[in-house]
C-alpha positions as CSV (number, residue, x, y, z in Angstrom):
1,X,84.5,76.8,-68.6
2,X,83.4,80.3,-68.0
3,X,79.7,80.5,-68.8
4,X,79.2,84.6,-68.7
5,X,79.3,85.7,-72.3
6,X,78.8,89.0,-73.7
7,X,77.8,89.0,-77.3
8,X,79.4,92.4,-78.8
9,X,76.6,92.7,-82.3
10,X,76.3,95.4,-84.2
11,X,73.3,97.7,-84.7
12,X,72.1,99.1,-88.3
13,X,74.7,97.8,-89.8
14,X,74.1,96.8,-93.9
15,X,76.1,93.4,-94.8
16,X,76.1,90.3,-96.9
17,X,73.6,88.0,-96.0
18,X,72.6,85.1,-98.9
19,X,71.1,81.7,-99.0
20,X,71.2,79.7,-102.1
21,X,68.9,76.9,-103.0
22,X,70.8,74.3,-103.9
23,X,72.8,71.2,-103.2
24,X,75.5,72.8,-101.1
25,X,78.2,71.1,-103.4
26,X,77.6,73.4,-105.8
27,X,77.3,76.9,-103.8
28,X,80.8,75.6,-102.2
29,X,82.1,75.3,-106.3
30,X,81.0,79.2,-106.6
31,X,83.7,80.5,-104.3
32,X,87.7,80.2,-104.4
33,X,90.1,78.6,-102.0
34,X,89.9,80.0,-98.2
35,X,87.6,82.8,-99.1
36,X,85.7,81.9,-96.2
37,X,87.3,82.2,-92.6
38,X,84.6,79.7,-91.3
39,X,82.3,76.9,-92.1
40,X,79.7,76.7,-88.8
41,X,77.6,74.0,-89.8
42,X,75.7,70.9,-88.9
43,X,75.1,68.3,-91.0
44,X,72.8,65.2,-91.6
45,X,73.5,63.0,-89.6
46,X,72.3,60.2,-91.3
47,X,69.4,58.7,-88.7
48,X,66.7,59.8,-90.6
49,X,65.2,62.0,-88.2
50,X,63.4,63.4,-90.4
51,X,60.6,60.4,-90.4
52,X,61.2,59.9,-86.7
53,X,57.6,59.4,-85.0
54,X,58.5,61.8,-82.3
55,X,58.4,64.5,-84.9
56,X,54.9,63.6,-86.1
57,X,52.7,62.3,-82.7
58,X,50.8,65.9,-81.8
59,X,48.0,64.3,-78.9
60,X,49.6,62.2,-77.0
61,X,52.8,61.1,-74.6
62,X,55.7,59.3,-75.0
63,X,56.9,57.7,-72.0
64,X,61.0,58.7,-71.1
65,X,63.2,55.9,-69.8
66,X,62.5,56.9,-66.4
67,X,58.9,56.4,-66.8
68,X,58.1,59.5,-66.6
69,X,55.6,60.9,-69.9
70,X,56.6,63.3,-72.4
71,X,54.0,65.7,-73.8
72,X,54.8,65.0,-77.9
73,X,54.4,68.1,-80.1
74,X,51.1,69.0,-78.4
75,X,49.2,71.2,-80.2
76,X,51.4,72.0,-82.7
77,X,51.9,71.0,-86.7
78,X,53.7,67.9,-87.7
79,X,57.1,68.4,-89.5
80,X,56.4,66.8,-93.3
81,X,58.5,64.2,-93.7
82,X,61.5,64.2,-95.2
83,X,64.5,62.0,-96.5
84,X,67.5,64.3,-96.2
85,X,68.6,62.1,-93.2
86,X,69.3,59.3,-94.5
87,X,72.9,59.5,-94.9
88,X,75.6,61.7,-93.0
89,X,77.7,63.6,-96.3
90,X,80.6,62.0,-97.2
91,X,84.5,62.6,-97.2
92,X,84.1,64.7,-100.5
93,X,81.8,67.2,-98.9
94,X,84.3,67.7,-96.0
95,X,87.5,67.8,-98.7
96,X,85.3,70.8,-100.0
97,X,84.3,72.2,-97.0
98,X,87.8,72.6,-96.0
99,X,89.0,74.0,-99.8
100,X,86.8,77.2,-99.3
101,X,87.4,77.7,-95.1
102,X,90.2,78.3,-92.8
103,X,88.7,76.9,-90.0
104,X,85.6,74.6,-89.5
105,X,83.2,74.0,-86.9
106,X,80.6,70.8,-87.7
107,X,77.8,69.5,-85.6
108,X,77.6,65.7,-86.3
109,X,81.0,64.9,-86.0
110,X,80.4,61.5,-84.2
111,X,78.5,60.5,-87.2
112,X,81.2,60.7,-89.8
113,X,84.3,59.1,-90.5
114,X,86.5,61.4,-92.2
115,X,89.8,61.8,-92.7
116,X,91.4,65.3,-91.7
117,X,89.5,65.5,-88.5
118,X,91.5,66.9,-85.5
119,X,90.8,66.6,-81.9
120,X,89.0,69.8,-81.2
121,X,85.6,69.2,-80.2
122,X,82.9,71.9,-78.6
123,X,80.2,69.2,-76.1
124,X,76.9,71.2,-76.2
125,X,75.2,70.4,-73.1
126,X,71.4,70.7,-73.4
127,X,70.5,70.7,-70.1
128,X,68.6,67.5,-70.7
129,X,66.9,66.0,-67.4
130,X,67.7,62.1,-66.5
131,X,66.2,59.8,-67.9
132,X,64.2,61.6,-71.1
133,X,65.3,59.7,-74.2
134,X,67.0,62.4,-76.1
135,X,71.1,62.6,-75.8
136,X,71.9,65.6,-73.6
137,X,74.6,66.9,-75.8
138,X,75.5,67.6,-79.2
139,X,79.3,67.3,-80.1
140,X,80.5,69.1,-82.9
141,X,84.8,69.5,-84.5
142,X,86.3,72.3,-84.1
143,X,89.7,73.1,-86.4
144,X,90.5,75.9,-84.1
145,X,91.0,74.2,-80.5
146,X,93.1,70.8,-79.8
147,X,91.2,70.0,-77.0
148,X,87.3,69.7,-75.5
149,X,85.6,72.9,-74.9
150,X,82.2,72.2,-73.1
151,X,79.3,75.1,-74.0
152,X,76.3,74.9,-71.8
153,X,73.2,76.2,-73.1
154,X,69.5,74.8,-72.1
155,X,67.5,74.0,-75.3
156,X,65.4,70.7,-74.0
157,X,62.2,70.1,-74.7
158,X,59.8,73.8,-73.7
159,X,63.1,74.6,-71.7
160,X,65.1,77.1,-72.9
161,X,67.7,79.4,-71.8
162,X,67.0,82.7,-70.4
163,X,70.0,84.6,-71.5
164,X,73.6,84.2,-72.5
165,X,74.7,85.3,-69.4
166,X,72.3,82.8,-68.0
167,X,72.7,79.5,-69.8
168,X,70.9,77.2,-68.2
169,X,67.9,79.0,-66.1
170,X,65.2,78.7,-67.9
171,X,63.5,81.8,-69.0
172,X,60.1,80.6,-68.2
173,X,57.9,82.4,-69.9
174,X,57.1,79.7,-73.2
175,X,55.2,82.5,-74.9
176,X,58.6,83.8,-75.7
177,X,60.6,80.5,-76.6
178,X,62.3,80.6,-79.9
179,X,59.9,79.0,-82.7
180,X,61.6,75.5,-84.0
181,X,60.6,75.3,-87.3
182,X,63.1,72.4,-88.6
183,X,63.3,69.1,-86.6
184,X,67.2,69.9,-86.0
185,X,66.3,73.4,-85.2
186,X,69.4,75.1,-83.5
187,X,69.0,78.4,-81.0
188,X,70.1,81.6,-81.9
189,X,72.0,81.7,-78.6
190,X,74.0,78.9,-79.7
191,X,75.9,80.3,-82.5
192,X,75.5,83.9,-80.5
193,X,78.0,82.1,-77.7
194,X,80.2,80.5,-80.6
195,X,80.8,83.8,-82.5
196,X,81.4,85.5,-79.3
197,X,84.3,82.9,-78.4
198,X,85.9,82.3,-81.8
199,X,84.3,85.5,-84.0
200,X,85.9,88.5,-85.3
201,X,85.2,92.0,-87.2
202,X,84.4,91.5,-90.8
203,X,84.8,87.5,-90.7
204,X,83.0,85.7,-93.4
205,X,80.8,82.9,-92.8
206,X,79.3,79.8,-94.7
207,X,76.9,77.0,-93.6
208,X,76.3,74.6,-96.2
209,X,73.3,73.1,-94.3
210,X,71.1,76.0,-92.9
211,X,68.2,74.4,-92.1
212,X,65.9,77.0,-89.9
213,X,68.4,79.5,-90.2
214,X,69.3,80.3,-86.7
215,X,73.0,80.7,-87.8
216,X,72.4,83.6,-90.5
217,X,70.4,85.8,-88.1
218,X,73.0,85.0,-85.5
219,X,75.9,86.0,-88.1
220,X,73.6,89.1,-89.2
221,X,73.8,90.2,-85.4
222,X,78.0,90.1,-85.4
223,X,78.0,91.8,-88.6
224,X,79.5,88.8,-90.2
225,X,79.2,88.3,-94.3
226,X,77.3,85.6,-94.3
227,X,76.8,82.9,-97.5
228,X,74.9,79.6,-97.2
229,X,72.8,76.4,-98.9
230,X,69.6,75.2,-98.3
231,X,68.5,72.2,-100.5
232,X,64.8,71.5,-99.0
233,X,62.1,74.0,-100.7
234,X,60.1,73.7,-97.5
235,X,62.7,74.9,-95.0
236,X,64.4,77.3,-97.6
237,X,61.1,79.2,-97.7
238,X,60.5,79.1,-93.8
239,X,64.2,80.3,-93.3
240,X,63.5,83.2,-95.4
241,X,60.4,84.5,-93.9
242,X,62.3,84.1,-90.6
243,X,64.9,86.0,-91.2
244,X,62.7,88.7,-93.5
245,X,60.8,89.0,-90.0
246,X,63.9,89.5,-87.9
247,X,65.2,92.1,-90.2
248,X,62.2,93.7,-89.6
249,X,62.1,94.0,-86.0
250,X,65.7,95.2,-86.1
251,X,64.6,98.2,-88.5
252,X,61.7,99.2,-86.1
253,X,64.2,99.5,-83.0
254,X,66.3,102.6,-85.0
């Protein structure tokens, strides 16, 4: 796959950008059949990552499969624990999903059995080295291909990508990594390179799981009207100020 993409967003531009909080059943029940063209979404995948010790150890290393040690959130706050992990949703969450959406694209998709999956799937490499512990790809469905589509983007660890156009160099300075603030924090670039493949002018969007909100301020960028749930108080808040912060920086550059 061709990994130069050129993200076409829009600038100054006023569109619909909400976040409800609530269970994600009930913002779906607010809006009619196919009024959304897309569902971009990742769900719980039901490991419970949310108590994982990773996620709480702050001084000291966890030795990788290749003996190697891994710094473990040095320096930085412990995630609260949570139990919205526990279980991935079940087939009546997707029967939803699919009643207001044309087309879906769900991270988690080797964690759930449902029925009305097709074959499409998009393999997130990570760029994770050898040996580390963590999986080095993410695989999510995707309605709107019949076949494997492979999206390489380096998110591993204090690595992350330089650029769209540039995948998986690092950008090297850490001062200007993305902040995580969810343990299953996606990158803005992520969604940036999957609205730039599948994405269109005036397309409407909804992500039933937000999490730390990567995927609004990446729809906000395309212009996209954007609707989504939220059902953890915590990370409802956080997403917020994130995205009231981005919104801010975008005013300042006009």
């Amino acid at each position: 796959m061709d990994n130069k993409y050129y993200p076409k967003f829009l600038t100054n531009v006023e569109i619909s950008s909400k976040v409800f909080f609530e269970d994600c059943i009930k913002t779906m029940l607010r809006y009619p059949d196919g009024y959304f063209d897309i569902a971009v979404v990742d769900v719980p995948y039901g490991i419970n990552v949310g108590n994982m010790p990773f996620l709480k150890a702050i001084k000291h290393t966890a030795k990788q499969k290749n003996g190697l040690k891994l710094n473990a959130n040095r320096n930085k706050k412990v995630y609260t624990s949570k139990d919205w992990d526990l279980e991935a949703p079940k087939q009546e969450y997707f029967n939803e999903l699919k009643r207001v959406s044309k087309e879906q694209i769900v991270f988690g998709v080797e964690y759930v059995n449902w029925e009305g999956l097709g074959s499409g799937r998009l393999k997130w490499n990570k760029g994770v080295p050898e040996g580390l512990s963590f999986k080095s790809y993410e695989m999510a469905y995707c309605s709107l291909i019949d076949y494997e589509m492979e999206l390489n983007l380096l998110w591993s660890g204090m690595q992350q990508a330089k650029s769209i156009t540039e995948p998986m160099t690092s950008q090297g300075n850490k001062k200007l990594n993305e902040k995580r603030i969810h343990p299953c924090h996606k990158p803005i670039m992520l969604y940036d390179i999957i609205y730039q493949i599948f994405g269109f002018e005036g397309m409407k969007v909804i992500d039933t799981h937000l999490g730390g909100g990567s995927n609004r301020i990446s729809a906000d960028k395309f212009g996209f009207e954007f609707v989504a749930s939220e059902i953890d108080l915590e990370y409802f808040d956080k997403q917020e100020i994130r995205f009231s912060n981005y919104k801010k920086i975008q005013l300042l550059q006009f």
